[in-house]
N, C-alpha and C positions, 0 to 999 in steps of 0.2 A: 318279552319286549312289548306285550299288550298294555299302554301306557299311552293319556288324554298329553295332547300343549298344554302345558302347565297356564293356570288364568294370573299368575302373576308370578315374582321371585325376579331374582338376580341369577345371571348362569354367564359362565365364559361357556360361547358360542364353539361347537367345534367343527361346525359345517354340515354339508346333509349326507348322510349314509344310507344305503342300499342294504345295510347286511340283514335286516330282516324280510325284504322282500320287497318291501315297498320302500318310496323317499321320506328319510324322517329327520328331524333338525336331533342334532347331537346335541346334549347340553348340559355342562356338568355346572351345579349348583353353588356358589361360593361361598356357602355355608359349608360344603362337606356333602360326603355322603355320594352315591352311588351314579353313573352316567344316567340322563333321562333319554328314550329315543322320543321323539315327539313325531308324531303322523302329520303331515302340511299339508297333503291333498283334499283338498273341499273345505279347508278350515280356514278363520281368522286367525292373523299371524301380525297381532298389534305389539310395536316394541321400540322403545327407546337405546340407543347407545351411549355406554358411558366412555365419553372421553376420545382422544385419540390414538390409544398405547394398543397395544398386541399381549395380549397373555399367552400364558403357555398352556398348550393344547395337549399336554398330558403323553402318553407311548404305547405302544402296542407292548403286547407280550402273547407268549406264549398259550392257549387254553391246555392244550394237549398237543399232542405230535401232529396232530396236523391242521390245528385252526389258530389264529389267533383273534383277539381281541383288545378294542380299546381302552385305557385306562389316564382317569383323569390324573391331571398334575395334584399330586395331596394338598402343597401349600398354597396353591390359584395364583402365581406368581407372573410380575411379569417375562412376555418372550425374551432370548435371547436368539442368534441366528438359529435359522430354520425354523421357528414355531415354537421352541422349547426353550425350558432354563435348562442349565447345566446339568441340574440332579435328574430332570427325566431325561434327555440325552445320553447319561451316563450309563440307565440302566435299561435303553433302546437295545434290545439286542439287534430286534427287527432292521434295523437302519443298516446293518450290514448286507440285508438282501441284494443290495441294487450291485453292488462289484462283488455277490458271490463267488461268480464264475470266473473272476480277474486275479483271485489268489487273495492273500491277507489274511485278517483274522477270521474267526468262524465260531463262534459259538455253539456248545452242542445244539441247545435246544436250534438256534436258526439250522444247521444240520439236519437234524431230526426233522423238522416241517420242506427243507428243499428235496429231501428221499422221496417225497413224494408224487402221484402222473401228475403233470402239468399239461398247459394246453396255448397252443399258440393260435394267435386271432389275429383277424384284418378288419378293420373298423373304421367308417365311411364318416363324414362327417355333413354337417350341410352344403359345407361349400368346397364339397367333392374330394375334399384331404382326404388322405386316406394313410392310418398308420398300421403297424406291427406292436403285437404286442403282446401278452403272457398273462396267465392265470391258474393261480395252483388249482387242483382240484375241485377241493368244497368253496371256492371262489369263483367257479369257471361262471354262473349266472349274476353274481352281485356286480364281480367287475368290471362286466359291460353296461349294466345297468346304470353305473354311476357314471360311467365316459362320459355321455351325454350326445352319444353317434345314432345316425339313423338308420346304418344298416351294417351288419357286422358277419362275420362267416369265422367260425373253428376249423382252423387250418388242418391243426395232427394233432394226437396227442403222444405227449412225450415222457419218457421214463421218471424223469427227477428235474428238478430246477433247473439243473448246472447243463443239461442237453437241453431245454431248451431256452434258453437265453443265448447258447450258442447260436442255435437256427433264429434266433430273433435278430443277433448281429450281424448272420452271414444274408439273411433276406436285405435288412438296411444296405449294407455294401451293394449286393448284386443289383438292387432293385429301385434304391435310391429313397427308401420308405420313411418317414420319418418313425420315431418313439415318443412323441410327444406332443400334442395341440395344446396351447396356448388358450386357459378359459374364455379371455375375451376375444378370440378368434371364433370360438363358440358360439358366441351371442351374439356378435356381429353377424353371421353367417347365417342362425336361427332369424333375424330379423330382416335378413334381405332372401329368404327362402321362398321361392318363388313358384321353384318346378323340381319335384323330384326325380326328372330323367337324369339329368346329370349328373348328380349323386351314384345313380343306380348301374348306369355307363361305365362310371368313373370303378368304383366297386366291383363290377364285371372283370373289368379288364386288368385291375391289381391281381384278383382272385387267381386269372388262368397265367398271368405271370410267377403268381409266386407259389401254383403248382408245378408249372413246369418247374423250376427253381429247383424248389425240392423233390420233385423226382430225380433231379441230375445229382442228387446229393444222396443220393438213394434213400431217403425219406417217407414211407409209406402217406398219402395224405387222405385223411376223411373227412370231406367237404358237411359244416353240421352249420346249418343256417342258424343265426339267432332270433328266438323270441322276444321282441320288444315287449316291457310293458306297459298295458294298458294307458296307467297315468301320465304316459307322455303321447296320446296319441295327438291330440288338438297341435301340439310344438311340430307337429310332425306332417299335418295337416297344409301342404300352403297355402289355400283358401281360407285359413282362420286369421283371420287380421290381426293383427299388433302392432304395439308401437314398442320403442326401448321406455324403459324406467327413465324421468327426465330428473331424476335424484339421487343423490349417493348413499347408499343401504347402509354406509358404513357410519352415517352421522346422522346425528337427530335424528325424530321421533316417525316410524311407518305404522301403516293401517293396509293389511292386504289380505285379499281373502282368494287364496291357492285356487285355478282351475285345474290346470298343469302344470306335469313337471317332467323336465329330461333331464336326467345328470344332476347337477346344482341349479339349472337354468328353470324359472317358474315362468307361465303366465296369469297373472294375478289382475284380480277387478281394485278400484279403490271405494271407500264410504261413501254411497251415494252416488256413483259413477257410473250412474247406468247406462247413458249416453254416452260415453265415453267406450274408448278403443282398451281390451285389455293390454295391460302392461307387460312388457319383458325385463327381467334379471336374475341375474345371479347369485343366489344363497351363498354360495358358496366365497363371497366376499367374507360375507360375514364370521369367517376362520379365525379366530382369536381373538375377536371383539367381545367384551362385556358388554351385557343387554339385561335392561329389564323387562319384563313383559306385563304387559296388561292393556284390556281394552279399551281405555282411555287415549290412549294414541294412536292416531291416526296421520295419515300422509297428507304433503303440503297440496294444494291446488294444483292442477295440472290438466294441461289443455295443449295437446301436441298433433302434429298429423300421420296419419297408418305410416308404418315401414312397409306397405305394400302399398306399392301405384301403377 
């Protein structure tokens, strides 16, 4: 996955990924041919979008028994519900993960990847959420890295899939936890980030709720703090000023050049902007939009005041 931002080309967008280590723009070409990961941190990220429609963002599968990976839509077609046409939908086995545990069909291969230790986590957000949540094994670092949380703790770890998404539904019930934030909860939150005690408070206090929890469920737990990385330190920072993005990533033409990143969530400088407050938003819009790229485009004017006062 040692691979530059492409300086120009057409690519349906398929968001930004964590699976190499670091945040990098997925982007499969519509010409054909192979997923690009693109590295975004410290780089120019000049790009036009074409249109207003949603393509199809391709399906995971299988690598081996216990990893999977991305794969672009062959035909670059556009969406239908969910992000996909029919024919990658069809051949999603992965899409069965989410009601493994609820009964239905099962594909071996998804079988074969849920046998495997999974790991249950608590993951804080900026503005003190705090949810429940699951990671197979060779996942347990990428898929906190993509959340876009500021502080996260490994709960247990657990036999196979199907135990723990159990303990992920009986925490929810007990504890009242949610399984999901909302991305523009994200950035709203990241923008009005002020003080990181309440976060850390907030975080404390899920953590000894929902050992006790599973100790009463007789649950062995090993509390294993998460490492953030690096490239989202500044997001992380409340003293680094920002403002929101006062444009929609999803139209017309940007110019932006990555400081940080947490999740999908950037803070980016604009051409010329030096005076100016870096910006906030989220990549992660950009999921099924066709874009070209090249350094010819740049972002419109913009002149707003700090999300910090």
């Amino acid at each position: 996955m040692d691979q530059a931002l492409p300086a120009s080309g057409t690519y349906v967008c398929h968001g930004i990924t964590w699976a190499s280590g670091d945040p990098r723009l997925l982007l499969a070409p519509v010409t054909g041919g192979p997923l690009v990961y693109a590295p975004v941190t410290g780089r120019r990220l000049g790009y036009q979008v074409c249109g207003a429609g949603r393509w199809c963002t391709g399906r995971y599968r299988f690598a081996d028994r216990v990893r999977v990976e991305a794969v672009a839509c062959p035909d670059r077609v556009l969406a239908e519900a969910g992000g996909q046409c029919a024919a990658c939908t069809g051949r999603d086995d992965f899409r069965f993960a989410h009601r493994f545990h609820s009964g239905g069909h099962v594909p071996d291969a998804l079988a074969a990847y849920m046998a495997q230790p999974h790991w249950l986590y608590l993951a804080t957000f900026a503005d003190s959420t705090t949810k429940i949540g699951t990671a197979a094994e060779p996942r347990k670092g990428s898929r906190l890295d993509e959340q876009g949380t500021l502080i996260a703790t490994y709960l247990a770890r657990s036999p196979d899939g199907r135990a723990v998404r159990f303990l992920e539904d009986a925490l929810t019930r007990r504890l009242g936890l949610t399984q999901t934030v909302r991305a523009a909860a994200k950035l709203t939150a990241l923008a009005e980030l002020r003080d990181l005690a309440p976060a850390r408070a907030a975080h404390q206090q899920h953590l000894g709720r929902a050992t006790e929890a599973l100790s009463s469920l007789n649950v062995p737990t090993t509390p294993e703090p998460w490492t953030p990385p690096g490239e989202g330190d500044l997001l992380r920072t409340p003293g680094t000023e920002r403002a929101l993005y006062p444009h929609d990533p999803r139209a017309g033409e940007h110019g932006l050049t990555v400081l940080s990143c947490l999740g999908s969530q950037i803070l980016a400088t604009l051409d010329g902007d030096g005076e100016q407050l870096p910006y906030l938003l989220d990549l992660g819009a950009l999921k099924g939009r066709r874009i070209v790229l090249g350094a010819q485009f740049s972002s419109p004017a913009a002149a707003v005041q700090s999300a910090l006062f």
